[in-house]
N, CA, C and O atoms as a CHARMM CRD file, in Angstrom:
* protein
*
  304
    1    1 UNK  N    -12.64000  29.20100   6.95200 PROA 1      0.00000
    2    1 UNK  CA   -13.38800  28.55800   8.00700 PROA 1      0.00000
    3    1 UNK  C    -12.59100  27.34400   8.49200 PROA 1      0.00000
    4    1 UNK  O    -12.11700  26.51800   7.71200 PROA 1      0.00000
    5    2 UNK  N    -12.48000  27.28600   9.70300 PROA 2      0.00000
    6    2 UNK  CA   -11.59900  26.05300  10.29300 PROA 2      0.00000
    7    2 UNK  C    -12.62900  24.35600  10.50200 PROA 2      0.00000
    8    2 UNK  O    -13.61600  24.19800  11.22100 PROA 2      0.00000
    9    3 UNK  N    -12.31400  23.87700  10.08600 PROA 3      0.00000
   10    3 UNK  CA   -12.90100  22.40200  10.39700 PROA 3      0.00000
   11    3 UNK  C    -12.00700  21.58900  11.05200 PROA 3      0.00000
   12    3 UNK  O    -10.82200  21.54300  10.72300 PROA 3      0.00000
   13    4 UNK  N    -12.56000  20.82700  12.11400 PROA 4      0.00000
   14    4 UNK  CA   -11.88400  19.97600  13.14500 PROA 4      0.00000
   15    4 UNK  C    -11.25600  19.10300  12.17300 PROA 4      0.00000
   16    4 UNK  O    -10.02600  19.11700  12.11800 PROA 4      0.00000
   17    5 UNK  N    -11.93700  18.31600  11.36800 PROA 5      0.00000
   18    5 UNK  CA   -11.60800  17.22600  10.58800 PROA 5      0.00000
   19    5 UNK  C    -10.81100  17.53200   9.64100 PROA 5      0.00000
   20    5 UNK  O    -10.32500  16.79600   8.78200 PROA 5      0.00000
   21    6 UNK  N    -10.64300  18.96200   9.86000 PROA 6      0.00000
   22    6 UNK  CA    -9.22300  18.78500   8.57200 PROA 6      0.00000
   23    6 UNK  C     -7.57500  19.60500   9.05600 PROA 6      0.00000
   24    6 UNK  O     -6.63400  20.07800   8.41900 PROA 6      0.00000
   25    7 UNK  N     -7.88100  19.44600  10.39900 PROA 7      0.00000
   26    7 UNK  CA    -7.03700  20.30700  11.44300 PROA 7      0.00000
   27    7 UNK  C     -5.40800  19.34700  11.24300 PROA 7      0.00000
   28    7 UNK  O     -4.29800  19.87600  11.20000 PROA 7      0.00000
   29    8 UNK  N     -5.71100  17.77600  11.14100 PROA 8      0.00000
   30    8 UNK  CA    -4.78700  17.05500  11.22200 PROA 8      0.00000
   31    8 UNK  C     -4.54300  16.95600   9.41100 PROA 8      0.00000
   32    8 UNK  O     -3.86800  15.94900   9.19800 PROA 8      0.00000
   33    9 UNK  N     -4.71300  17.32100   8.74900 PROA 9      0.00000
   34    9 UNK  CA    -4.30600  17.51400   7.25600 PROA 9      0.00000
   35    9 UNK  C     -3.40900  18.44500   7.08300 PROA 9      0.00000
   36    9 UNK  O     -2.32400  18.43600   6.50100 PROA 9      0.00000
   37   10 UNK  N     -4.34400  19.75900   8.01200 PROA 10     0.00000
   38   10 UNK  CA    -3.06200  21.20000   7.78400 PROA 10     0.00000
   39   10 UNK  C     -2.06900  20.98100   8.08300 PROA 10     0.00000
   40   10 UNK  O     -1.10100  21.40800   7.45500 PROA 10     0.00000
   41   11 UNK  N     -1.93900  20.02700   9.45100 PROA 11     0.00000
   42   11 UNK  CA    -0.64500  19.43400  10.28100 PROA 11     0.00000
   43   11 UNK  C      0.54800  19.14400   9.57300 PROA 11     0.00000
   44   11 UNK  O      1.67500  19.63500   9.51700 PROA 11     0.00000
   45   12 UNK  N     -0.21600  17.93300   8.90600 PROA 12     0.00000
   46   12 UNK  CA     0.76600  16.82200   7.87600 PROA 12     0.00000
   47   12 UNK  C      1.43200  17.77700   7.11500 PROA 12     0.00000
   48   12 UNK  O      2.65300  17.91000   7.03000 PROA 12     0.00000
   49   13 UNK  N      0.67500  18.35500   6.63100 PROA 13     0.00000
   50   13 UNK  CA     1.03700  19.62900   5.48300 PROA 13     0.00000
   51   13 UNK  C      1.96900  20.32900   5.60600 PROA 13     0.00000
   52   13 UNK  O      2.77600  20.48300   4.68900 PROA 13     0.00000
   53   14 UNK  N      2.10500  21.07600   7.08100 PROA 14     0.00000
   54   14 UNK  CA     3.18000  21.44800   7.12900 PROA 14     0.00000
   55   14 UNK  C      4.09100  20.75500   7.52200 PROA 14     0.00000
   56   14 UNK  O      5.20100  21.24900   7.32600 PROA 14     0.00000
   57   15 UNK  N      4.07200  19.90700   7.94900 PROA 15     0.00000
   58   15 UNK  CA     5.19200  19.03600   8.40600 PROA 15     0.00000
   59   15 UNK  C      6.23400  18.99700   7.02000 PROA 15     0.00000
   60   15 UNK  O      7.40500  19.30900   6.80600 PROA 15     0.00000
   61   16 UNK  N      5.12300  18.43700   6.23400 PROA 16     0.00000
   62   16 UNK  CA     5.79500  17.80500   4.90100 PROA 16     0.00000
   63   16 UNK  C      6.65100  18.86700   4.21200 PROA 16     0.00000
   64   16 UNK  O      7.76800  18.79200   3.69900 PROA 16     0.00000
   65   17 UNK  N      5.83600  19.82800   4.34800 PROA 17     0.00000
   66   17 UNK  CA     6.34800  21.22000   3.17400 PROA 17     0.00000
   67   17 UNK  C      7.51900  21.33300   3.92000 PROA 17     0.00000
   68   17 UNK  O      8.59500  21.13000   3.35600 PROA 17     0.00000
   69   18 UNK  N      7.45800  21.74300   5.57800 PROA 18     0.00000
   70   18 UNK  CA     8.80800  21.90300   6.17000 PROA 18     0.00000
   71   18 UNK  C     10.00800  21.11000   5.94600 PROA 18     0.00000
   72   18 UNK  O     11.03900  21.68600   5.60000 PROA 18     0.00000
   73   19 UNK  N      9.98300  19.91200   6.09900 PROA 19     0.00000
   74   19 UNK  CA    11.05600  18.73500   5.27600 PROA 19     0.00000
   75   19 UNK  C     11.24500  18.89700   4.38400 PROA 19     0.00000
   76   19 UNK  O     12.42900  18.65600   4.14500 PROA 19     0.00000
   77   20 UNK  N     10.66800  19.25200   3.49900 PROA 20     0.00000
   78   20 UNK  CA    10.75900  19.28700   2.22000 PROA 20     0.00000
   79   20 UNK  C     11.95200  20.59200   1.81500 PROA 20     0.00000
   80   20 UNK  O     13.05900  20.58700   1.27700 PROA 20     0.00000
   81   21 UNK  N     11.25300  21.42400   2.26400 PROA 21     0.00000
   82   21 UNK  CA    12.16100  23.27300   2.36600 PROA 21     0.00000
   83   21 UNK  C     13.82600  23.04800   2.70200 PROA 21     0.00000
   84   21 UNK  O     14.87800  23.49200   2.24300 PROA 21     0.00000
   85   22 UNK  N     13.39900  22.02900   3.85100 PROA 22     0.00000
   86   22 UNK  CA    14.93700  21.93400   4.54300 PROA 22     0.00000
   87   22 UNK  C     15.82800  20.84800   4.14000 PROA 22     0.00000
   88   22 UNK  O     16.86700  20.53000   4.71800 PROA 22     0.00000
   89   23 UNK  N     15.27500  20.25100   2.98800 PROA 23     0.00000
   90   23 UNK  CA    15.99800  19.32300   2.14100 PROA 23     0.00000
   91   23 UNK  C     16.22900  17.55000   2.87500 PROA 23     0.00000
   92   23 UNK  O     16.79600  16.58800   2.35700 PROA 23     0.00000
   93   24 UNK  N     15.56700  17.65200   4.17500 PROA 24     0.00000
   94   24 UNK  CA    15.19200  16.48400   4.36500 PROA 24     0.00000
   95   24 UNK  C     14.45200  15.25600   3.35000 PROA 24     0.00000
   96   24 UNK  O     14.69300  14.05800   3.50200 PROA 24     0.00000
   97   25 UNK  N     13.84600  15.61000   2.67100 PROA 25     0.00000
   98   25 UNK  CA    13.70800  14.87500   2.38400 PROA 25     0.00000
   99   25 UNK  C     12.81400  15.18300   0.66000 PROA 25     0.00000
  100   25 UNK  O     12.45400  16.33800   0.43600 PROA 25     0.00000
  101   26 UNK  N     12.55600  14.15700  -0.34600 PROA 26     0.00000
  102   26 UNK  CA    12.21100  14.80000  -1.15600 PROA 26     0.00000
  103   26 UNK  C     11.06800  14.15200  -2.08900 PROA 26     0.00000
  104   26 UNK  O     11.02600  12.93200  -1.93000 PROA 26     0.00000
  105   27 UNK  N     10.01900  14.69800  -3.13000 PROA 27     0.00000
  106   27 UNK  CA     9.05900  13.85000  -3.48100 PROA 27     0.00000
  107   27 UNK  C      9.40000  13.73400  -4.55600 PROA 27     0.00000
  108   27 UNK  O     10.29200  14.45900  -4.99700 PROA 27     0.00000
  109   28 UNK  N      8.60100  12.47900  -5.56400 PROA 28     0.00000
  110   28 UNK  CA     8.91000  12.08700  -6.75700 PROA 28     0.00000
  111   28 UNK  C      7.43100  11.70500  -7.35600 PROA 28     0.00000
  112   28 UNK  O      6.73500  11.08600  -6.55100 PROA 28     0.00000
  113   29 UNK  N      7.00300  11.89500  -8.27300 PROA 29     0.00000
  114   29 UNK  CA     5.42100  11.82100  -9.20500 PROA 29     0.00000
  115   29 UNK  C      5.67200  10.07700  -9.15300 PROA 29     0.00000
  116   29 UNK  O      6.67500   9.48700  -9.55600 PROA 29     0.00000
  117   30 UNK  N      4.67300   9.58600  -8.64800 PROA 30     0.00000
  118   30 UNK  CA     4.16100   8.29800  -8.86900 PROA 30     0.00000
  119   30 UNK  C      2.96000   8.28400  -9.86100 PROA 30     0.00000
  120   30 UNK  O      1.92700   8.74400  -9.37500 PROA 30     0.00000
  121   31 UNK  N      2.86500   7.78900 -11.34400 PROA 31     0.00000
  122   31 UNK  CA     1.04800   7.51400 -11.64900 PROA 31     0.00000
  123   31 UNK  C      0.49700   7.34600 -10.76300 PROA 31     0.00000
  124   31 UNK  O      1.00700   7.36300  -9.64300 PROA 31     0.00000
  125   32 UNK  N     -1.21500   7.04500 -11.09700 PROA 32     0.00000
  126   32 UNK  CA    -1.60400   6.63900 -10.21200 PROA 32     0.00000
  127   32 UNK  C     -1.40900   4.71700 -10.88300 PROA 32     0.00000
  128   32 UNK  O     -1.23100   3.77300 -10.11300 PROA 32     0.00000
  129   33 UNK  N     -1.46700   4.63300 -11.80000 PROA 33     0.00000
  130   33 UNK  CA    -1.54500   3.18800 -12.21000 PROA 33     0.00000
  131   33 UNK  C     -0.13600   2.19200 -11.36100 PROA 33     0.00000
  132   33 UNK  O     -0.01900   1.00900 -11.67800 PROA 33     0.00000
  133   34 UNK  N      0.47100   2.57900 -10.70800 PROA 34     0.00000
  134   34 UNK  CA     1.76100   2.46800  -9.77500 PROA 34     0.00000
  135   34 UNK  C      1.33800   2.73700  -8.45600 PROA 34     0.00000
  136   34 UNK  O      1.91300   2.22900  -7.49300 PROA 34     0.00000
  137   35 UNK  N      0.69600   3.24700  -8.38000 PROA 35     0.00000
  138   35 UNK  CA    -0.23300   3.17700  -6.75600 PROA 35     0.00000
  139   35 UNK  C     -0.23000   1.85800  -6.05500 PROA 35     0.00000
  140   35 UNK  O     -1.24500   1.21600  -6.32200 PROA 35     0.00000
  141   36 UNK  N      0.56300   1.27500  -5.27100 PROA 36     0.00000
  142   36 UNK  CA     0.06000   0.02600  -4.37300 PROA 36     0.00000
  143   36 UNK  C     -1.19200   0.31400  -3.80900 PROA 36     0.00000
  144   36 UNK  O     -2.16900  -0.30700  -4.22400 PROA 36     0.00000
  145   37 UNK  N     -1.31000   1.10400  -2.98400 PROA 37     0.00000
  146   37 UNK  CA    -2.58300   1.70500  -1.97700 PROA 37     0.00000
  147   37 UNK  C     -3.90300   1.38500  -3.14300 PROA 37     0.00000
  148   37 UNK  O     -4.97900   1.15300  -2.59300 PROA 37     0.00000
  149   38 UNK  N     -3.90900   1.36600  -4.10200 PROA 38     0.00000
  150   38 UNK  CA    -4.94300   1.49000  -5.18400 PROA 38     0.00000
  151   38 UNK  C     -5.51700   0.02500  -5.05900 PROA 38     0.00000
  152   38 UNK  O     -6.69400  -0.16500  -5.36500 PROA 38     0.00000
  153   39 UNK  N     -4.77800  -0.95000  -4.64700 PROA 39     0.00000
  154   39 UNK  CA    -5.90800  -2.17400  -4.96100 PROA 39     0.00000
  155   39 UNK  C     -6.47800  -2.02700  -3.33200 PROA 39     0.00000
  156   39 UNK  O     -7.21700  -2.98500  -3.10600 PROA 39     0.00000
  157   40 UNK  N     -6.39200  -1.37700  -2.47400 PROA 40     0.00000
  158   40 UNK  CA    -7.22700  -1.30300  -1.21200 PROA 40     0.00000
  159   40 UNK  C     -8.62500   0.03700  -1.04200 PROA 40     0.00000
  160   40 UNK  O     -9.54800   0.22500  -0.24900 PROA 40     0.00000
  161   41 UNK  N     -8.03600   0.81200  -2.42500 PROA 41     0.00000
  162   41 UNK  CA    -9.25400   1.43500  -2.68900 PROA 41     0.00000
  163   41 UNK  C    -10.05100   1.64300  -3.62400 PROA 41     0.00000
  164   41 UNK  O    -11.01800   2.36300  -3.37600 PROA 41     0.00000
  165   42 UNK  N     -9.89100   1.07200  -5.01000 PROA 42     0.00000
  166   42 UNK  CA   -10.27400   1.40800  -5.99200 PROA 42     0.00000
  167   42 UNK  C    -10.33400  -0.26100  -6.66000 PROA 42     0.00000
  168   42 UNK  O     -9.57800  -1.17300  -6.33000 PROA 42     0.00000
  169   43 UNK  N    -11.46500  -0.34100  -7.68700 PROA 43     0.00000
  170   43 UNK  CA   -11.48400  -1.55000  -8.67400 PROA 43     0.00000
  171   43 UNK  C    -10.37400  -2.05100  -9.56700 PROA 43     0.00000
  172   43 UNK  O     -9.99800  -1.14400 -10.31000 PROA 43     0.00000
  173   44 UNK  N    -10.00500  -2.69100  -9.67100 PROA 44     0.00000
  174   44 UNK  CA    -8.91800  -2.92900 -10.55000 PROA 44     0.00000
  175   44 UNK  C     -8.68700  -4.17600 -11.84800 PROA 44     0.00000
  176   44 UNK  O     -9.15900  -5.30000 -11.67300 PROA 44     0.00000
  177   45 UNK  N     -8.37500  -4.03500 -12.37100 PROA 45     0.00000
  178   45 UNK  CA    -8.29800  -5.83300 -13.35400 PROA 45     0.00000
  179   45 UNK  C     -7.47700  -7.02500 -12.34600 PROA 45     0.00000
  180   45 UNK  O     -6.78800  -6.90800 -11.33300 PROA 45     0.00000
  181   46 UNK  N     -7.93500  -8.24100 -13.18700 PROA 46     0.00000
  182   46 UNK  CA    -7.42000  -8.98300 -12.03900 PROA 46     0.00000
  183   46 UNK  C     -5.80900  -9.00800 -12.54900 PROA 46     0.00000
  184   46 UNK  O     -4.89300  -8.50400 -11.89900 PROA 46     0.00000
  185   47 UNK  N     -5.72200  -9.38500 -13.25700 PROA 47     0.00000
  186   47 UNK  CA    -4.16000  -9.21000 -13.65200 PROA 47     0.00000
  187   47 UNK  C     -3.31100  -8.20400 -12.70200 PROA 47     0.00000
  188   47 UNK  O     -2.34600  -8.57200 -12.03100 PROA 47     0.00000
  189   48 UNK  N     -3.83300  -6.83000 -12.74900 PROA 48     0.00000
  190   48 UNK  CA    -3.50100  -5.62800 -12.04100 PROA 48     0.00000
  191   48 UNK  C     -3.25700  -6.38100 -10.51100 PROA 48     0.00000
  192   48 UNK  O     -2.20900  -6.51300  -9.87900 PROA 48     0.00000
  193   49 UNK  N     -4.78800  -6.86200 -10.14700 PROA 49     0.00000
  194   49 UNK  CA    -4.73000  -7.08700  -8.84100 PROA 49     0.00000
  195   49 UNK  C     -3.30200  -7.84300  -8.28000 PROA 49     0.00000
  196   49 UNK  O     -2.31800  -7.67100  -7.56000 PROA 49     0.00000
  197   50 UNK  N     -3.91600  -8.72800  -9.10500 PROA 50     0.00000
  198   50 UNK  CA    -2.94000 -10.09300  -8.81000 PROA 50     0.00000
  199   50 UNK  C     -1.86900  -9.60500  -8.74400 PROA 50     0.00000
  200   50 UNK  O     -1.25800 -10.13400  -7.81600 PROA 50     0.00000
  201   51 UNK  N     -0.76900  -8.19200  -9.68200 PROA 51     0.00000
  202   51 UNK  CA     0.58600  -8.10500  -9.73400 PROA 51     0.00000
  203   51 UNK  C      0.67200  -7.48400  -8.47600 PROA 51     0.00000
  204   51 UNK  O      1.70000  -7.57600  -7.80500 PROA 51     0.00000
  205   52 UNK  N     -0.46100  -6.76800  -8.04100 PROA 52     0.00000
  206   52 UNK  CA     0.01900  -5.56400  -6.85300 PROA 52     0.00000
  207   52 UNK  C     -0.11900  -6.15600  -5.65700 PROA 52     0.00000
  208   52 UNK  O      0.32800  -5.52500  -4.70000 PROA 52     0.00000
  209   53 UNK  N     -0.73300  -7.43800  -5.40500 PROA 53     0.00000
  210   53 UNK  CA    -0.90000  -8.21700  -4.60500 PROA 53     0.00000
  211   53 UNK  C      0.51200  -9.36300  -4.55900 PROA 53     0.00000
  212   53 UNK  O      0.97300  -9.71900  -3.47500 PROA 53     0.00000
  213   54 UNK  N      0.91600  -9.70700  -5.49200 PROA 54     0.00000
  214   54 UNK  CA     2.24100 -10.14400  -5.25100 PROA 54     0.00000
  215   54 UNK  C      3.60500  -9.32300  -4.70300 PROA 54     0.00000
  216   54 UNK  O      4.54300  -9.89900  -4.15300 PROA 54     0.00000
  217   55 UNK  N      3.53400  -7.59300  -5.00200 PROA 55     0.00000
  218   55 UNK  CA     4.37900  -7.12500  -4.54700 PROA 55     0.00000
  219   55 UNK  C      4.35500  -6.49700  -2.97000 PROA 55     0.00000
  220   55 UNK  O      5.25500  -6.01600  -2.28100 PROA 55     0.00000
  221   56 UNK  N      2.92700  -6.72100  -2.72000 PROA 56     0.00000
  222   56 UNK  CA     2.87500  -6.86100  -1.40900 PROA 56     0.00000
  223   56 UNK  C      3.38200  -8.31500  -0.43600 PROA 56     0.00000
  224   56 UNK  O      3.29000  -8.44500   0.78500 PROA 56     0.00000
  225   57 UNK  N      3.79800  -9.06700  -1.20500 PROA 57     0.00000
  226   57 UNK  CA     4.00800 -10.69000  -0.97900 PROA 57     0.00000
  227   57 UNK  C      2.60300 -11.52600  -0.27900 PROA 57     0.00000
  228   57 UNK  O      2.78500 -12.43200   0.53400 PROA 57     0.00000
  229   58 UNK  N      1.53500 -11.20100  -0.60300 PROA 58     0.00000
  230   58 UNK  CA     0.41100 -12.11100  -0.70000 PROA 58     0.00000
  231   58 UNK  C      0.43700 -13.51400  -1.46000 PROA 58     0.00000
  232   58 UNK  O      0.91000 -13.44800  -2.59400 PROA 58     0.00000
  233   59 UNK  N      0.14200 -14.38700  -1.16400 PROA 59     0.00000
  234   59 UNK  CA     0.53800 -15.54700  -1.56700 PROA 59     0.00000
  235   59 UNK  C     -1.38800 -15.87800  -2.08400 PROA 59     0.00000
  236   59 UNK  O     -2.40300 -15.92200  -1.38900 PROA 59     0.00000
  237   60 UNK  N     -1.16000 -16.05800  -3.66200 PROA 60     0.00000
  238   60 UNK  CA    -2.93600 -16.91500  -3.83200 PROA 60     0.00000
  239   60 UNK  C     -2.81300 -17.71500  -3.34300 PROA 60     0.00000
  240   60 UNK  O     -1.93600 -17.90800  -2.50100 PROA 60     0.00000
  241   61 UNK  N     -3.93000 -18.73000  -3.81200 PROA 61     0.00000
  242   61 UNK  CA    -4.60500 -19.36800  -2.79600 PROA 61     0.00000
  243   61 UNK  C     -4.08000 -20.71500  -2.97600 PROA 61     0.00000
  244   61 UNK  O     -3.86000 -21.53400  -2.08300 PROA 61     0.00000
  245   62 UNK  N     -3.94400 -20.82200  -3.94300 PROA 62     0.00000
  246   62 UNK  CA    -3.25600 -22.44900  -5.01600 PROA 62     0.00000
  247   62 UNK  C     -1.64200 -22.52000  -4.01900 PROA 62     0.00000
  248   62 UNK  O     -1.38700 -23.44700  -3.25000 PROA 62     0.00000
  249   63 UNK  N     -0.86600 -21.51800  -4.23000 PROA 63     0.00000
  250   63 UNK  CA     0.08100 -21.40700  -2.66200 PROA 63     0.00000
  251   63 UNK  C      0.12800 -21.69200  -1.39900 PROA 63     0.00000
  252   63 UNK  O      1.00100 -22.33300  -0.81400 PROA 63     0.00000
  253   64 UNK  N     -1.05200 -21.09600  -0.87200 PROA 64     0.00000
  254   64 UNK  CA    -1.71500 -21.59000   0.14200 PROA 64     0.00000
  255   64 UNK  C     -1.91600 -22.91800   0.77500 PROA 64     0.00000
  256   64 UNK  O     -1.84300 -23.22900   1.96400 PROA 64     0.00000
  257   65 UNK  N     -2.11000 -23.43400   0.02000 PROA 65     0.00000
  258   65 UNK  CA    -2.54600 -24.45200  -0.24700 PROA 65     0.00000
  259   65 UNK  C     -1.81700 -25.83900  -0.00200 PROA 65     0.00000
  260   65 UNK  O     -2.05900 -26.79200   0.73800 PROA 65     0.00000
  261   66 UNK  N     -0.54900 -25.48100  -1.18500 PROA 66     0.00000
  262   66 UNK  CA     1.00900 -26.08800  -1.04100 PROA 66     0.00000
  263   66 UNK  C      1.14100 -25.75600   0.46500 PROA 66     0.00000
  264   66 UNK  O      0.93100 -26.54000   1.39100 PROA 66     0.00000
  265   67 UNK  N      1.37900 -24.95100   0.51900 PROA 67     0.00000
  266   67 UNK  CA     2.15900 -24.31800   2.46100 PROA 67     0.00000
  267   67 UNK  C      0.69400 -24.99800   3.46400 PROA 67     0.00000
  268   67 UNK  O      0.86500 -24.61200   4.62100 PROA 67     0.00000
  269   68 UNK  N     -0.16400 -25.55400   3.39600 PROA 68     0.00000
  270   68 UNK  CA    -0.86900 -26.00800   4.29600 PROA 68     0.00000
  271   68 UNK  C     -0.37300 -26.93500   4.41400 PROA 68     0.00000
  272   68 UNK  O      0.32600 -27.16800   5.40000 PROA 68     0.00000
  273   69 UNK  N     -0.63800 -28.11300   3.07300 PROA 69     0.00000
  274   69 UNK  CA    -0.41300 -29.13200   3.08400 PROA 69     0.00000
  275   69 UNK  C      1.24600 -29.81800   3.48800 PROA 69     0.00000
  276   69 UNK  O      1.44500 -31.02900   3.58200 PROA 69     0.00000
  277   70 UNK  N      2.23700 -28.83900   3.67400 PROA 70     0.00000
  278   70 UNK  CA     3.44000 -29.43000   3.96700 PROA 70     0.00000
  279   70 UNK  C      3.34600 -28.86300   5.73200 PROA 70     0.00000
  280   70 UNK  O      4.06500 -29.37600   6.58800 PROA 70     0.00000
  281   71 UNK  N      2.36600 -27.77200   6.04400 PROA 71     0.00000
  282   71 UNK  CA     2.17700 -27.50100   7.58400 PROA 71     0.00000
  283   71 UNK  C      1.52000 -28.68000   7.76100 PROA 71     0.00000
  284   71 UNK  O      2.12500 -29.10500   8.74600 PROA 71     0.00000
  285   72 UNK  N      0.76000 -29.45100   7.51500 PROA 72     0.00000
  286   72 UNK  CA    -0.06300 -30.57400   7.96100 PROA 72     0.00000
  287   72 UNK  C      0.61600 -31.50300   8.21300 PROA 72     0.00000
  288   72 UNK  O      0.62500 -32.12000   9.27900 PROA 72     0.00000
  289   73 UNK  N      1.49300 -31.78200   6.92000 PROA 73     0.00000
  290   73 UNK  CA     2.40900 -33.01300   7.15500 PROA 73     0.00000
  291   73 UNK  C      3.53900 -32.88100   8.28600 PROA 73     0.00000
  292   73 UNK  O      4.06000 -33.74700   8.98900 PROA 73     0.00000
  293   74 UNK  N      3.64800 -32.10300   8.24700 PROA 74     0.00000
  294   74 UNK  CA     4.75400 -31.93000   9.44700 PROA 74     0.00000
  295   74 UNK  C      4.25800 -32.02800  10.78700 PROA 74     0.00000
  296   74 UNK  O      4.78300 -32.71100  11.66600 PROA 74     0.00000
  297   75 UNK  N      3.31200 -31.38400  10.90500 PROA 75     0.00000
  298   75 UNK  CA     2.71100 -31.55600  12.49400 PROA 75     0.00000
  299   75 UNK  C      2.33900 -33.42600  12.82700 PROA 75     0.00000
  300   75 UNK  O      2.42400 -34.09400  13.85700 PROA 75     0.00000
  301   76 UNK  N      1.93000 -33.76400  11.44900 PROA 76     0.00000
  302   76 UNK  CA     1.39900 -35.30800  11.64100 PROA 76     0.00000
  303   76 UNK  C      2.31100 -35.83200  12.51200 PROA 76     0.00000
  304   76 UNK  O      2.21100 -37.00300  12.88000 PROA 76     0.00000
């Protein structure tokens, strides 16, 4: 049975498999515990968070903070 909503999945699909066949390009097993995408969908520890959030270069807040306060001074 065809579903609209999964018309652009079959797409990808072949796209991918085709690259793939023709040696363009190639995949490799990620865990999922190595997942970046995972702290935007799933719960995580903060530790976890915090590392996967640094390798996105998110800066906490205590950072933040520093970098305001030398934006402030400078504009003064």
């Amino acid at each position: 049975m065809f579903h609209e909503r999964t018309k652009n999945i079959k797409i990808d699909y072949h796209f991918v498999r085709e690259k793939l066949l023709d040696g363009l390009i190639s995949l490799s097993y990620t865990p999922t515990r190595l997942q970046l995408a995972n702290v935007l969908t799933k719960p995580l520890s903060g530790s976890f968070h915090h590392s996967v959030l640094s390798k996105f270069g998110v800066q906490t807040p205590t950072n933040l903070k520093g970098v305001l306060d030398l934006t402030l001074r400078h504009l003064s």
